[in-house]
gemmi code that builds the backbone of each chain (N, CA, C; Angstrom):
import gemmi

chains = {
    "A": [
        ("UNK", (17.078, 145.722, 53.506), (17.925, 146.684, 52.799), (19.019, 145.917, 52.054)),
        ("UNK", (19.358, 146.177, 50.868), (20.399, 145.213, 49.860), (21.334, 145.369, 50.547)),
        ("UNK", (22.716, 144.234, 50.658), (23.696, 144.650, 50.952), (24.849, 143.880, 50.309)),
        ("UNK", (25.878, 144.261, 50.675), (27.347, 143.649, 50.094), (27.038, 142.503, 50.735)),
        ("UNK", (27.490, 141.122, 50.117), (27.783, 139.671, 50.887), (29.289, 139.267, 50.616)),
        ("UNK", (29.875, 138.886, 51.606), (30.893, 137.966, 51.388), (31.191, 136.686, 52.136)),
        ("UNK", (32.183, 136.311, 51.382), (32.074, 134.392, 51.978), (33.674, 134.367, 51.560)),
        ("UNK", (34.064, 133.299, 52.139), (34.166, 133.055, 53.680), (34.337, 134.895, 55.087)),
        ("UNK", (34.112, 134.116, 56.066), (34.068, 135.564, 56.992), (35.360, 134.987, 57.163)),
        ("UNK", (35.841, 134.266, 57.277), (37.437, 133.834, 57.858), (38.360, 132.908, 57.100)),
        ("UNK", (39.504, 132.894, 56.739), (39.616, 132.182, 56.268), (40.826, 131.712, 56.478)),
        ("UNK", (42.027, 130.375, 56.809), (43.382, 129.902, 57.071), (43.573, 129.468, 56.043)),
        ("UNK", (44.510, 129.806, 55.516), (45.967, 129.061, 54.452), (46.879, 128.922, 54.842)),
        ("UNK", (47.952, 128.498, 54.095), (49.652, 127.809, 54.109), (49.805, 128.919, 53.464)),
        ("UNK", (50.894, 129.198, 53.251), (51.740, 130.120, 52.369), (52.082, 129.630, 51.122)),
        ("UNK", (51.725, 130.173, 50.254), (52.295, 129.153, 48.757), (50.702, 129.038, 48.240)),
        ("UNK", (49.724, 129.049, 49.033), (48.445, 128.525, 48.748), (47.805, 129.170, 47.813)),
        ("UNK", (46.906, 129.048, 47.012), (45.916, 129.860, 46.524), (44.928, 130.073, 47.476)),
        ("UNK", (44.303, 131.514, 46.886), (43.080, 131.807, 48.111), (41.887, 132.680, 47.050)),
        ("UNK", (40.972, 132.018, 46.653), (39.586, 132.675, 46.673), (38.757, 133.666, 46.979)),
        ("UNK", (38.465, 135.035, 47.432), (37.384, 135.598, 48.192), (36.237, 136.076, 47.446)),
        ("UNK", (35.281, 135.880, 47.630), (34.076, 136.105, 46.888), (33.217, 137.432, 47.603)),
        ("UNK", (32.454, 137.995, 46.715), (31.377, 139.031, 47.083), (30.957, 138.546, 45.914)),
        ("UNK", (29.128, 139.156, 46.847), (28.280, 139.531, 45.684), (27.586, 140.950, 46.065)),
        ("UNK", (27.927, 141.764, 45.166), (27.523, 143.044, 45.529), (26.097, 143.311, 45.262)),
        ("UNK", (25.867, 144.302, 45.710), (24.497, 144.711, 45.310), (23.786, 144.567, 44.259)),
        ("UNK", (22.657, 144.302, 44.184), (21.821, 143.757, 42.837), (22.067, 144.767, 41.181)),
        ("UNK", (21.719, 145.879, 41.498), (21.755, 147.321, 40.574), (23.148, 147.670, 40.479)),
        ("UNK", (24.261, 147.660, 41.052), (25.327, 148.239, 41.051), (26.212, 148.033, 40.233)),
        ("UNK", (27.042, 148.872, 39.130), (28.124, 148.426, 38.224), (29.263, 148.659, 38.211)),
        ("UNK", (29.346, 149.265, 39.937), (31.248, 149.302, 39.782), (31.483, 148.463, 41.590)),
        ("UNK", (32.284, 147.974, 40.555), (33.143, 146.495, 42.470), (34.393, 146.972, 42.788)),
        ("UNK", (35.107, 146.999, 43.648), (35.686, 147.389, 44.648), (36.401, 146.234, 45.374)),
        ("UNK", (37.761, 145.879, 45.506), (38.039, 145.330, 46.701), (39.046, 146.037, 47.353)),
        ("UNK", (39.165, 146.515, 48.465), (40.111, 147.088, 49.865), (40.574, 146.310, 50.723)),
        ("UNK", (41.713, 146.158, 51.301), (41.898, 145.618, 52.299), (42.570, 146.310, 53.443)),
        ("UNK", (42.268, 145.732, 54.611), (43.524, 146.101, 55.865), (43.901, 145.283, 56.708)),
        ("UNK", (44.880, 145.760, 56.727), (45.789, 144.831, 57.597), (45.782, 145.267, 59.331)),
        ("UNK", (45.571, 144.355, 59.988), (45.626, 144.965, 61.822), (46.455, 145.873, 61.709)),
        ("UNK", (45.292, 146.579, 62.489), (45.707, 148.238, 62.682), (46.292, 149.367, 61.980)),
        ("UNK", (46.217, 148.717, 60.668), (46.189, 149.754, 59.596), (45.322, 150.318, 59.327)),
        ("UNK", (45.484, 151.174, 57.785), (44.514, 152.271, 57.445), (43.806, 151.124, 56.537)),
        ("UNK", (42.794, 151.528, 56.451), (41.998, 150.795, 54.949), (42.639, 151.473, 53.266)),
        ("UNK", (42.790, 150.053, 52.417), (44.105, 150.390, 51.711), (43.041, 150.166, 50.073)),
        ("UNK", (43.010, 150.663, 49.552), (42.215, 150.320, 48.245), (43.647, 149.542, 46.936)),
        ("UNK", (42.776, 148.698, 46.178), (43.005, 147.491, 45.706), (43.131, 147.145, 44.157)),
        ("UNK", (41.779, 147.715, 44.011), (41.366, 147.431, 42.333), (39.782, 147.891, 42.306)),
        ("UNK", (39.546, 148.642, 41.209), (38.037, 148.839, 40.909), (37.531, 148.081, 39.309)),
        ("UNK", (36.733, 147.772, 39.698), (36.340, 147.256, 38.695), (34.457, 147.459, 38.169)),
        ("UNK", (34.800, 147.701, 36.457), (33.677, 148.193, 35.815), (33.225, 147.468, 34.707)),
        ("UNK", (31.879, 147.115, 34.036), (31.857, 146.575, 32.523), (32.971, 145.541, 32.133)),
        ("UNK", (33.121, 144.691, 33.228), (33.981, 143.441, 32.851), (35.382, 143.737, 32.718)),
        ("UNK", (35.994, 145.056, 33.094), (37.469, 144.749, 33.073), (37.954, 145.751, 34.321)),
        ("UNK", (39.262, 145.713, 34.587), (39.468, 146.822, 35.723), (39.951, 147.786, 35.481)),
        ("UNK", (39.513, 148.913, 36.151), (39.647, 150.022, 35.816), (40.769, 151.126, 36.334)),
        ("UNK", (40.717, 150.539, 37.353), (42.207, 151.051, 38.404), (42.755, 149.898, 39.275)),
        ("UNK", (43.903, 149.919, 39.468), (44.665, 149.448, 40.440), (45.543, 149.998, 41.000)),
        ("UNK", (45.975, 149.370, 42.740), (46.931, 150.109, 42.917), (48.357, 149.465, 42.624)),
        ("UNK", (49.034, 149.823, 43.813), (50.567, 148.996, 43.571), (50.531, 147.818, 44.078)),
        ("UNK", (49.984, 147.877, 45.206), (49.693, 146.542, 45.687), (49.214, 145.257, 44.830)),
        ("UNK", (48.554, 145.678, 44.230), (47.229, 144.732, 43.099), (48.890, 144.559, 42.467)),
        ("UNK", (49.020, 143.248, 42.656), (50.615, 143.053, 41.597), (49.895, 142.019, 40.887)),
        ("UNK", (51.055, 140.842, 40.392), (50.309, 139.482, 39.626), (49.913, 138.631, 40.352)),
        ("UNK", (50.181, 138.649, 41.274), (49.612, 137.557, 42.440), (48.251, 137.915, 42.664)),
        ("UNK", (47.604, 139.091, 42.601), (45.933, 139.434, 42.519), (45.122, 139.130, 41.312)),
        ("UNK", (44.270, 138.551, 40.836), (43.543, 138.776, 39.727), (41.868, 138.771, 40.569)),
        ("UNK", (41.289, 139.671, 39.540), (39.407, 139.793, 39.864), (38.796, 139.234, 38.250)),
        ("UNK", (37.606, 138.804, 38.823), (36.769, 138.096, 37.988), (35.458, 138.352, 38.524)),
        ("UNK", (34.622, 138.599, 37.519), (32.972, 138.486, 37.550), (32.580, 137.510, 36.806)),
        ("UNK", (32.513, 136.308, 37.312), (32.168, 135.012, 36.323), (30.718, 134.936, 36.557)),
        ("UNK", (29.865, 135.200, 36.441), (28.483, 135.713, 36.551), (27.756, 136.604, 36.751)),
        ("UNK", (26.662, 136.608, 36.643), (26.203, 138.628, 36.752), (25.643, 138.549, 38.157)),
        ("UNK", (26.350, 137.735, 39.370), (26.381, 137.949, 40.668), (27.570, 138.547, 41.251)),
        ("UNK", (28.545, 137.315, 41.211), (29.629, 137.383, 42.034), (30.130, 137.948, 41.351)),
        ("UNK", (31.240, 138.609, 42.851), (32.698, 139.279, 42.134), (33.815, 138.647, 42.962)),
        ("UNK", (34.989, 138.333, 42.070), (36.019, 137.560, 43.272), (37.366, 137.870, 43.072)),
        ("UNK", (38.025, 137.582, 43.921), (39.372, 138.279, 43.982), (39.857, 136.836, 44.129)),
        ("UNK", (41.333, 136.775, 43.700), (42.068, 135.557, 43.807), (43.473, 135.975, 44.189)),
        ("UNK", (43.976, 135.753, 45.315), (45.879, 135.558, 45.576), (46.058, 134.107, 45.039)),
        ("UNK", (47.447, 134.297, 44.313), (47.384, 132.772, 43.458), (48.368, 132.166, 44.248)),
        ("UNK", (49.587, 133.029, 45.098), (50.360, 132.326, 46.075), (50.417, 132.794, 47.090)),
        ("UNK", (49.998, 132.250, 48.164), (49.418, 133.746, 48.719), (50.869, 133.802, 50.509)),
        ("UNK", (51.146, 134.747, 50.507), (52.804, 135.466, 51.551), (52.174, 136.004, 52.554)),
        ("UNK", (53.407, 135.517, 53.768), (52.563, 135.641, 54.856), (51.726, 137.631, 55.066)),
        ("UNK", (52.280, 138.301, 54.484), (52.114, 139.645, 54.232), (50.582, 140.186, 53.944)),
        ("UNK", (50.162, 138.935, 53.012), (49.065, 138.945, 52.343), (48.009, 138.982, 53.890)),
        ("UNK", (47.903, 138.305, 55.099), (47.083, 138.406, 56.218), (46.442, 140.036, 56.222)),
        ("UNK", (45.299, 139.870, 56.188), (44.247, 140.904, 55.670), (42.795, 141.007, 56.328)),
        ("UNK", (42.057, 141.462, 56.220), (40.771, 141.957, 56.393), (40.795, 142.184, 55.080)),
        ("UNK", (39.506, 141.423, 54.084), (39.548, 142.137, 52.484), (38.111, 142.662, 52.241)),
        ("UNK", (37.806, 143.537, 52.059), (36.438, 144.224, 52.174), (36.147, 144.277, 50.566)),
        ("UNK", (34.747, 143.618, 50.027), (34.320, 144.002, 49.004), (33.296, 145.438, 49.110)),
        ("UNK", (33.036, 146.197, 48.173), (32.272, 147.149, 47.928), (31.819, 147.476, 46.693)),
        ("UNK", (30.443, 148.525, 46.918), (30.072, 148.087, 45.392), (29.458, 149.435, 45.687)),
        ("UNK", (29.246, 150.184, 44.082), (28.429, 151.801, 43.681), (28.024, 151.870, 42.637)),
        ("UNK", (26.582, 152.285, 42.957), (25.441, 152.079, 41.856), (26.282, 153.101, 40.436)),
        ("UNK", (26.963, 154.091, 40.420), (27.598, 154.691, 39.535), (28.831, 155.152, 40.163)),
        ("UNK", (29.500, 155.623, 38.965), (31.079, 156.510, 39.462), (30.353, 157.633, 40.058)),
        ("UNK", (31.503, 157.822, 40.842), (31.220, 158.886, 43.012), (30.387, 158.770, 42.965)),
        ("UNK", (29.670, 157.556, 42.956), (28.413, 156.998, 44.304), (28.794, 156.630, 45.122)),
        ("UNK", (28.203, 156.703, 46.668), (28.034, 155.823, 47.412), (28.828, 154.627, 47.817)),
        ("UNK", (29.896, 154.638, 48.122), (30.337, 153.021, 48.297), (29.348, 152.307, 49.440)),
        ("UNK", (29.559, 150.731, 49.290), (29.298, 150.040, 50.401), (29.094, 148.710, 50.359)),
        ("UNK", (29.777, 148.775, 51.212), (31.024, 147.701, 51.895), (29.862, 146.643, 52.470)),
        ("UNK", (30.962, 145.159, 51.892), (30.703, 143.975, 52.995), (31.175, 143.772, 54.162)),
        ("UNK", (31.019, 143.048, 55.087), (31.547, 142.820, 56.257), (33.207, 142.429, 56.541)),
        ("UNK", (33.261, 142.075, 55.286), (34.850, 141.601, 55.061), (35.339, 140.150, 55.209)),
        ("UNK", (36.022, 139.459, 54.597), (36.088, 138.348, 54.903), (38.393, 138.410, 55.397)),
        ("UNK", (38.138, 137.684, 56.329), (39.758, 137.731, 57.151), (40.278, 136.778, 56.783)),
        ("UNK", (41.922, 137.076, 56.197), (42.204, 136.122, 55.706), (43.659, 135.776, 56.221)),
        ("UNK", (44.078, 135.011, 56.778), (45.324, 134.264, 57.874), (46.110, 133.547, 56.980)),
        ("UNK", (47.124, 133.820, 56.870), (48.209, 133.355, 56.003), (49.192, 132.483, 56.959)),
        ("UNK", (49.154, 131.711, 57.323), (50.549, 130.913, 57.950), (51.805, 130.634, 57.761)),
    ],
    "B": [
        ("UNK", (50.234, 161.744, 45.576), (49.916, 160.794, 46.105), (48.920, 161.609, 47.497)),
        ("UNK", (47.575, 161.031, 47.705), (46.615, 161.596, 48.477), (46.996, 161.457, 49.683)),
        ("UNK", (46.788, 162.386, 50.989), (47.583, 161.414, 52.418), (46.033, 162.691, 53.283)),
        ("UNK", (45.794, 161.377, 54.067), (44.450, 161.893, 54.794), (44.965, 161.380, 56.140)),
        ("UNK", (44.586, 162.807, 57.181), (44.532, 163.160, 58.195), (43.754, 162.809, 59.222)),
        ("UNK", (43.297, 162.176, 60.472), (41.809, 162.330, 60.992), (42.452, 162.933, 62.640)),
        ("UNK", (41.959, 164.011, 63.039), (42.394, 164.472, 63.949), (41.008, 164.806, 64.979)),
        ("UNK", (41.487, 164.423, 66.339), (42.090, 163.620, 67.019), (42.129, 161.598, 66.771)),
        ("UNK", (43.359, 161.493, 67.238), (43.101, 159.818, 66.743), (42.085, 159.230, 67.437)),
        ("UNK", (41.880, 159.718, 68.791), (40.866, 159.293, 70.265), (40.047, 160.333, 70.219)),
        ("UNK", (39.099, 159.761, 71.079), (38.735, 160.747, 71.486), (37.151, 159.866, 72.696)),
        ("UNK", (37.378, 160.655, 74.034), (36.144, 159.980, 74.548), (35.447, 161.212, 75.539)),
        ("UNK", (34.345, 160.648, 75.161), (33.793, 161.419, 75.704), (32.341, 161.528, 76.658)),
        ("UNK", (31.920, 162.308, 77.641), (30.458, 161.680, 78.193), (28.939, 161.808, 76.984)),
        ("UNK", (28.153, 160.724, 77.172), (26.978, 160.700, 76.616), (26.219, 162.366, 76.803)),
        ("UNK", (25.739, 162.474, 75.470), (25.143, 163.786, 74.770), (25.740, 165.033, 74.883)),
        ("UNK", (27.007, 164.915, 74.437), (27.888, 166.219, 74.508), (27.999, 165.970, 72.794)),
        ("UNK", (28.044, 167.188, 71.907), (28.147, 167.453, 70.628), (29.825, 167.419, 70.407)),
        ("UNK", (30.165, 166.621, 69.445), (31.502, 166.508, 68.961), (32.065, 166.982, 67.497)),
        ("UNK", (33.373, 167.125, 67.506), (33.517, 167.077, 66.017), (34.976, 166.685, 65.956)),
        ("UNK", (34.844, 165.548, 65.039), (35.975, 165.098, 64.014), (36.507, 165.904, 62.911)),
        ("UNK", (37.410, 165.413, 62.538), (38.429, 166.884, 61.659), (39.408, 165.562, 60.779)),
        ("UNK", (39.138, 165.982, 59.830), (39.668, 165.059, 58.445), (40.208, 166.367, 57.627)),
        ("UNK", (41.704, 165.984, 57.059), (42.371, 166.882, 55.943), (42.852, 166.129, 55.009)),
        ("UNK", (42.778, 166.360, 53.728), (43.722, 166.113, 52.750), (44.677, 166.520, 51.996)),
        ("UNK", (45.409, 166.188, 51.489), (46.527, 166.895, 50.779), (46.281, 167.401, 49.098)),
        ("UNK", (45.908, 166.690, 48.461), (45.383, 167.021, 47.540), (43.561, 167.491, 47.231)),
        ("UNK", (43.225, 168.957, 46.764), (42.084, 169.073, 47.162), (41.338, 168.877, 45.487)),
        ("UNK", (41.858, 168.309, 44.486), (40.740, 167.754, 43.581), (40.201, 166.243, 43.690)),
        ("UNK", (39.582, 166.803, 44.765), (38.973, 165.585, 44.600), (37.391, 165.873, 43.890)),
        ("UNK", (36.818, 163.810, 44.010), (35.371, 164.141, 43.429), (34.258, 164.346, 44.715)),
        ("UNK", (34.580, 163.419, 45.508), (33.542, 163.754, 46.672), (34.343, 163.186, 47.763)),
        ("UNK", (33.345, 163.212, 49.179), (34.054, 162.618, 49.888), (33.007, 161.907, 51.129)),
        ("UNK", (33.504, 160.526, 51.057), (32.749, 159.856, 52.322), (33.169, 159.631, 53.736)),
        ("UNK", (32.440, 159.957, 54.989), (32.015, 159.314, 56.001), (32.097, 157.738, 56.352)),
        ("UNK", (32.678, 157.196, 56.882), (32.391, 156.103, 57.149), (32.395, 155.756, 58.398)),
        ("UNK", (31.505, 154.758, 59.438), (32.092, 154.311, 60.360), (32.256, 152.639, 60.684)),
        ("UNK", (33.128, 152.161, 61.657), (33.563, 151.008, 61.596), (33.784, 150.337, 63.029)),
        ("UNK", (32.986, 149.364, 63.051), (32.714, 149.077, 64.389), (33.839, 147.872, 64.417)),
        ("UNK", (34.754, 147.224, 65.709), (35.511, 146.416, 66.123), (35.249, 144.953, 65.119)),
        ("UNK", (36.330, 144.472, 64.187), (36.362, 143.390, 63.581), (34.665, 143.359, 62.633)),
        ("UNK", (34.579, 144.546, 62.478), (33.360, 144.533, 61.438), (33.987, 145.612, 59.623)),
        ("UNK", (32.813, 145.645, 59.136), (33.165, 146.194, 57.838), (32.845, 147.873, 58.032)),
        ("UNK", (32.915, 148.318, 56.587), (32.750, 150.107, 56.961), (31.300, 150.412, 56.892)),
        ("UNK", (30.509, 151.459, 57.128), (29.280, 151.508, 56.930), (29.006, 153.149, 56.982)),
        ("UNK", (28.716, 153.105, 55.217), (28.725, 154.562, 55.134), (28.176, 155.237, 55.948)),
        ("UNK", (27.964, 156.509, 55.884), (27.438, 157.784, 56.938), (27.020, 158.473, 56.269)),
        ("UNK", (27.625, 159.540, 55.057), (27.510, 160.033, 54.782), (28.218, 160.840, 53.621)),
        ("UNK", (27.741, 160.745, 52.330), (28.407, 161.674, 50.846), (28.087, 163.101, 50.544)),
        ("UNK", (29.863, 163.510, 50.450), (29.910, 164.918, 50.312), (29.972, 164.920, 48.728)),
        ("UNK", (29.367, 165.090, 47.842), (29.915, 166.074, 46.572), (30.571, 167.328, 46.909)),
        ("UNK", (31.344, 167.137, 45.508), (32.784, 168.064, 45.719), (32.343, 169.235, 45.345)),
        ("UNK", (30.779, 169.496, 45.072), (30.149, 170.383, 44.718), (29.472, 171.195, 45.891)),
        ("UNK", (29.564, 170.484, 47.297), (28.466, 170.617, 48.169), (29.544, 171.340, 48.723)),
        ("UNK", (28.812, 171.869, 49.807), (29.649, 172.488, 51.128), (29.394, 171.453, 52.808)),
        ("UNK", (27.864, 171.017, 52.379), (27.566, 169.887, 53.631), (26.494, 169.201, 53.796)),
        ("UNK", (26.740, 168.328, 54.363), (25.512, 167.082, 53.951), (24.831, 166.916, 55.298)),
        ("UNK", (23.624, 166.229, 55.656), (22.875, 166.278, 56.728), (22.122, 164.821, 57.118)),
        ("UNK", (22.939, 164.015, 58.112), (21.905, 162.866, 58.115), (21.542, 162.409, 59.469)),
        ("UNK", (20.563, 162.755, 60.083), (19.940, 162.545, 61.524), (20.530, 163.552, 62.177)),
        ("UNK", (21.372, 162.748, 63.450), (22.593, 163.552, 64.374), (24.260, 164.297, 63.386)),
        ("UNK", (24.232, 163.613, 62.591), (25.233, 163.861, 61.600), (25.008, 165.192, 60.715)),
        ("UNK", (26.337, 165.655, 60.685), (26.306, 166.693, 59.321), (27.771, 166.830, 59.037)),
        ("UNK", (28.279, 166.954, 58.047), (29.659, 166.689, 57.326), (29.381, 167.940, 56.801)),
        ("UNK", (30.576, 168.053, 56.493), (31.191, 169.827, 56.415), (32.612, 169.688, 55.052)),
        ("UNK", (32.645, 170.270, 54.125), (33.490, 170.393, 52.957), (34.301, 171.477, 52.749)),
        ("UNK", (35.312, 171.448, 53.063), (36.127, 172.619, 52.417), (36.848, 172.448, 51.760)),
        ("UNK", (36.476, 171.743, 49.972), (37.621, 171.462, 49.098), (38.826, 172.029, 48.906)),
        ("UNK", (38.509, 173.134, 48.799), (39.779, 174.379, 48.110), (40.869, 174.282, 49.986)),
        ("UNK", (40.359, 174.378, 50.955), (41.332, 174.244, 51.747), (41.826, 172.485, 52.779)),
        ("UNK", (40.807, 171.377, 52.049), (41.831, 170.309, 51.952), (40.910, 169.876, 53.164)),
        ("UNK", (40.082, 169.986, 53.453), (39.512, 169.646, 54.904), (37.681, 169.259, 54.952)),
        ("UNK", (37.645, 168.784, 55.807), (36.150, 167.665, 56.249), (36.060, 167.750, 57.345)),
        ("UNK", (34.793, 168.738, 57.971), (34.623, 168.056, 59.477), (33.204, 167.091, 59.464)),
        ("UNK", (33.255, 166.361, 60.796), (31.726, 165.597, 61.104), (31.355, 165.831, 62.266)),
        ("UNK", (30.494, 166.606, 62.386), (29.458, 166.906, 63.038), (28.512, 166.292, 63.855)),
        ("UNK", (28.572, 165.321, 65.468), (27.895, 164.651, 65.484), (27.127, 165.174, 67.163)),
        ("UNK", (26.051, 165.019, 66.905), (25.121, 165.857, 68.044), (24.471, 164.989, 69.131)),
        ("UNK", (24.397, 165.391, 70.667), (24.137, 164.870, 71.523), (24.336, 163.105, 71.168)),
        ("UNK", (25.718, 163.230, 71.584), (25.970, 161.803, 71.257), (25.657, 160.581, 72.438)),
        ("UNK", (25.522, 159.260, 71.970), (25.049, 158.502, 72.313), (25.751, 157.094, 72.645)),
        ("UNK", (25.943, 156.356, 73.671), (27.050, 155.024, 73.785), (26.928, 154.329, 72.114)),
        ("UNK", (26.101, 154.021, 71.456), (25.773, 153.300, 70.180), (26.894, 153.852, 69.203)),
        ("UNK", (27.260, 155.542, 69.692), (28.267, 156.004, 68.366), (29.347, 155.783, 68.675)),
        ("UNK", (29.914, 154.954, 69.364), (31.147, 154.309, 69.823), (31.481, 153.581, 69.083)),
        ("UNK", (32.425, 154.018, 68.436), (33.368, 153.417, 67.208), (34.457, 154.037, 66.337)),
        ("UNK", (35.166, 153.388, 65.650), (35.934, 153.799, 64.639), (35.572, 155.126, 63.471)),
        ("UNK", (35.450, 156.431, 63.228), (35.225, 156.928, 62.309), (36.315, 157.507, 61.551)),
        ("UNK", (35.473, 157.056, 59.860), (36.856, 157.460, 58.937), (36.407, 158.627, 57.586)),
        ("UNK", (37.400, 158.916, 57.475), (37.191, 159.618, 56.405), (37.810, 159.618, 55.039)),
        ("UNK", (37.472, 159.308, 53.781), (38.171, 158.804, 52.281), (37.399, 159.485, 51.468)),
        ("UNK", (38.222, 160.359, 51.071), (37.881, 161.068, 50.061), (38.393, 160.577, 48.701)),
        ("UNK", (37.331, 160.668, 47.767), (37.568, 160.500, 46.520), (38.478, 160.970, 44.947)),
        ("UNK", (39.273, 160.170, 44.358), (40.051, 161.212, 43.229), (38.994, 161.105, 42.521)),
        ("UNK", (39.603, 162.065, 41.901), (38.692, 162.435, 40.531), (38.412, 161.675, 39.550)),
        ("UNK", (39.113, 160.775, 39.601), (38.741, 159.443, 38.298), (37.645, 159.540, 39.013)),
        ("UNK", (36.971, 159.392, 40.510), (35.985, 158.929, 40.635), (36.120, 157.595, 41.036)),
        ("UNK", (37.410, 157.441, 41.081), (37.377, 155.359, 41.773), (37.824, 155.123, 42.725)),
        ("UNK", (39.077, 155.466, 43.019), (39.903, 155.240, 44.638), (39.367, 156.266, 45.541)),
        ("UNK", (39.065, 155.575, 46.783), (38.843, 156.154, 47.964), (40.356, 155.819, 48.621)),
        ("UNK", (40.611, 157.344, 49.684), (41.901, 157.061, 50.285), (41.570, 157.304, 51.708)),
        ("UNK", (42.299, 156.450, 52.345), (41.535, 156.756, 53.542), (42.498, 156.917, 54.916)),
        ("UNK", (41.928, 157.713, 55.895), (42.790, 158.257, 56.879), (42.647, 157.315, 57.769)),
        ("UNK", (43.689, 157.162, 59.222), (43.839, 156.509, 60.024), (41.990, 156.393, 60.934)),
        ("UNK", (41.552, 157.344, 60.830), (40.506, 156.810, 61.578), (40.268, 158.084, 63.277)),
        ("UNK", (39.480, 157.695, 63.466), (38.957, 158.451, 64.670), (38.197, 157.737, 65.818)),
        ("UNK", (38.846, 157.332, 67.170), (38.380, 156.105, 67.946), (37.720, 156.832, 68.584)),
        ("UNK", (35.877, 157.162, 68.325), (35.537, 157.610, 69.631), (34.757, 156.669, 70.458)),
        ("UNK", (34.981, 157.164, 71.720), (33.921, 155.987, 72.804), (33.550, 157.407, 73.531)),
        ("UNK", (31.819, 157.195, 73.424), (31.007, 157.986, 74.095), (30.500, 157.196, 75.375)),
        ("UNK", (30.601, 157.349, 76.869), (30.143, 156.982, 77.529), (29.013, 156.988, 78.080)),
        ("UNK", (28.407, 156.551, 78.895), (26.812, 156.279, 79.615), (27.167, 157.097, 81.058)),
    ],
}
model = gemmi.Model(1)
for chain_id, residues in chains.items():
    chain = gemmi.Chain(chain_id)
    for i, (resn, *xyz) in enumerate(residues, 1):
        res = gemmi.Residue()
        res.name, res.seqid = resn, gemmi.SeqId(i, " ")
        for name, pos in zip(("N", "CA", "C"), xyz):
            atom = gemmi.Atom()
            atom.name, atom.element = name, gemmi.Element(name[0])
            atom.pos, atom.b_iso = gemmi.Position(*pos), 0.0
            res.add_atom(atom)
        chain.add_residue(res)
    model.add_chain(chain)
structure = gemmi.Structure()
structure.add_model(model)
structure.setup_entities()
């Protein structure tokens, strides 16, 4: 059954650091998604993204977030400095059309020091 | 600004007793609304999509329940089983059709 992938499942930084997270969503699908949560929070939505640019964000998504589809695989999210605040669970997701279906990768965790 | 409900936060209960979860929202235009559940240090894994058109959706033991106009979602889950022990959530959709918002969640543990 296709599914969301992401890489790293875990991941440690410094504070100040840049940080990477990658998905590759589903093969057919043209809208990406990243969410995150933080321990024991609610699941917090992020940025959607469609046809190469984004389409919503929230407040969170400040300048320190940028997304990129640098191939017609991956989709990736980047913190460019990344605060201890930033410590997350970041879930990619992906839907074959608008109000389809979401669905989610496993999430990759990300530890800010 | 959307603010979702999931009532009760717990909930446990003995193996094959029929349950139901109870999700509200505050704003009722939405476009649809998903099911999700979420097992300990794992990701979400849908359940089940309501169109904002539907009244209720049907999948195995599951059935989700819509009452747009009064702000509310139940889930429906039948002779339950230790396996449905987990996190269930509920995020309903705006109408752009892009943000899912999502409620605190629903901890059930069904016992053996």
């Amino acid at each position: 059954e296709p599914e969301v992938t992401q890489t790293p499942s875990h991941q440690v930084t410094q504070m100040g650091q840049e940080v990477i997270l990658r998905c590759v969503p589903i093969s057919n699908h043209l809208y990406f998604y990243w969410y995150r949560q933080i321990l024991g929070q609610k699941v917090e939505f992020l940025v959607s993204f469609y046809n190469n640019e984004i389409s919503e964000k929230s407040e969170i998504f400040d300048d320190q977030f940028s997304v990129e589809r640098p191939d017609g695989s991956n989709f990736t999210l980047k913190i460019r400095s990344t605060k201890l605040e930033d410590s997350a669970m970041y879930f990619c997701a992906s839907s074959e059309f608008m109000g389809g279906e979401l669905f989610f990768g496993e999430g990759s965790r990300l530890t800010v020091l | 600004k959307q603010e979702v409900t999931q009532i009760p936060a717990a909930l446990s209960v003995p193996e094959g007793e029929n349950l139901v979860l109870n999700c509200s929202f505050t704003d009722s235009a939405i476009y649809n609304l998903q099911w999700f559940r979420q097992d300990p240090g794992k990701g979400l894994t849908s359940l089940l999509l309501i169109q904002s058109s539907q009244r209720e959706q049907t999948s195995g033991r599951l059935n989700a329940s819509l009452d747009k106009s009064s702000g509310r979602s139940t889930l429906y889950i039948a002779a339950s089983q230790p396996g449905d022990s987990a996190t269930y959530l509920c995020a309903p959709e705006e109408t752009s059709g892009s943000r899912l918002t999502f409620g605190e969640g629903t901890q059930l543990t069904v016992n053996p």
